[in-house]
C-alpha positions, 0 to 999 in steps of 0.5 A: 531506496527508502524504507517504506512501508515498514515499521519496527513494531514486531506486532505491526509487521505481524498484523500486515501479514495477517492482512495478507494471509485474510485475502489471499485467496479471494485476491489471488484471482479476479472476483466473480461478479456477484461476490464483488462490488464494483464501485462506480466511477464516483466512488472509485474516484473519492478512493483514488483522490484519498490515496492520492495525498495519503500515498506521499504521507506514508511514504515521507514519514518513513523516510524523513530521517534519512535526508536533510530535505526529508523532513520538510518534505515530510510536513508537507505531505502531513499538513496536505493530507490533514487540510484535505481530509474533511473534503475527501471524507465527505466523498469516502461516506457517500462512496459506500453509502449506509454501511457501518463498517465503512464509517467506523472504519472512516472514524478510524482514520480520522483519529489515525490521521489526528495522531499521525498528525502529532507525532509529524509535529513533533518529529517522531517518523518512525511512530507517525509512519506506524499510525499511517499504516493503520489508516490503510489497513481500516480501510482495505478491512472494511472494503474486503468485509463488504466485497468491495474491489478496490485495485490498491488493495491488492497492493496492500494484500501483497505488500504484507506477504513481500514483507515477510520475505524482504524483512528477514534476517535469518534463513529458514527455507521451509518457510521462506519457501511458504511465503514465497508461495503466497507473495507470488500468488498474490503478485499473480492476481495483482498482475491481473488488475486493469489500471485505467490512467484516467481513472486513477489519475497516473500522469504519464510519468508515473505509469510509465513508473509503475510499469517499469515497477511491475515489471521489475517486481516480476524480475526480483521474485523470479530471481528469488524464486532460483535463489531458493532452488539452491543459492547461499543464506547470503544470497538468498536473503539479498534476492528476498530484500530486492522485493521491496524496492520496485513494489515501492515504487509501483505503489507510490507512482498513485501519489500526487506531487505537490501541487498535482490535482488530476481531473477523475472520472465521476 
């Protein structure tokens, strides 16, 4: 499996599980009513329809070196989300009308996009894949300082808390023991988002994707779970990288194939 979602930027890594650690207890069950905003249809889509094109650049740029195809595929994916961005941008101000964060936060994609967009041209993956990831952290802050429930960012809440686990190089029980605590309790409240198809474009081969990927994900902690009752470094540290693979697959199943535009609600 490709790398994904990852960067070798130590403050990056830092910064994602930061993010994890901020919403660990509101994400850990469904929000009540009245401290959540529930997006309408309209701008839930203007979300989905944005992650759509987004997904696949981030998931490209940081694997485009690692085959002869990959950094057409790369480009492409880029030069979508570029071309796209002033139509989805439109829909993302009018999903969260007159809130200030959400348009700086909405500046700051832009200019994210506009470097990530260079750094593809010039064919520096890993730096391209780093700025892409500020891009979903801009947006899953301003959401979560609004109350905004956005199912991809419960994704984005566990990713920062798996990486934590599946990056390590050296064992430290106490610790991974710790981190395996949040990884599973965020995993637990993204088990309870209700994934509509329609609503957020999945063809039937990808959810059966992601199902198969949520699934599998649930497997890896188990067995990382039993691996930390008892089993070597060696073994350990294999059961905690096995969680990165499924939860890759699970996220990038809300990416649109090249030429694929899904009708959304609203």
């Amino acid at each position: 499996m490709p790398s994904f979602l990852s960067t070798t930027v130590a403050a990056s890594s830092a910064r994602r599980q930061l993010l994890a650690a901020l919403v660990l207890l509101p994400l850990v069950h469904a929000l009540p009513a009245t401290a959540a905003t529930v997006l309408k249809d309209k701008a839930r889509s203007a979300m989905v329809a944005f992650d759509a094109v987004y997904i696949p650049a981030l998931f490209l740029t940081g694997s485009a070196g690692k085959s002869a195809d990959g950094p057409a595929k790369a480009e492409a994916a880029m030069t979508r989300l570029l071309t796209d961005w002033a139509s989805r941008r439109a829909g993302l101000v009018a999903a969260v009308p007159g809130a200030k964060v959400w348009t700086d936060a909405l500046g700051k994609v832009g200019r994210h996009l506009t470097e990530a967009g260079q750094q593809v041209a010039s064919r520096r993956w890993e730096e391209s894949h780093a700025t892409l990831e500020h891009v979903r952290e801009a947006m899953f802050e301003a959401r979560h300082a609004l109350g905004v429930d956005y199912a991809l960012d419960h994704y984005t809440a566990y990713h920062g808390a798996m990486e934590a686990l599946a990056n390590a190089t050296t064992v430290q029980r106490p610790a991974m023991e710790a981190d395996y605590a949040k990884a599973r309790a965020l995993w637990r409240g993204l088990e309870q988002v209700t994934i509509d198809p329609a609503a957020y474009g999945l063809s039937a081969p990808r959810q059966a994707q992601l199902v198969k990927a949520l699934a599998d994900e649930t497997e890896a902690l188990s067995r990382l779970s039993s691996a930390l009752r008892g089993a070597s470094d060696a073994d350990l540290l294999k059961a905690a990288a096995a969680l990165k693979p499924p939860f890759v697959r699970a996220y990038v199943a809300f990416g649109w194939a090249p030429g694929e535009s899904p009708v959304l609600p609203g």
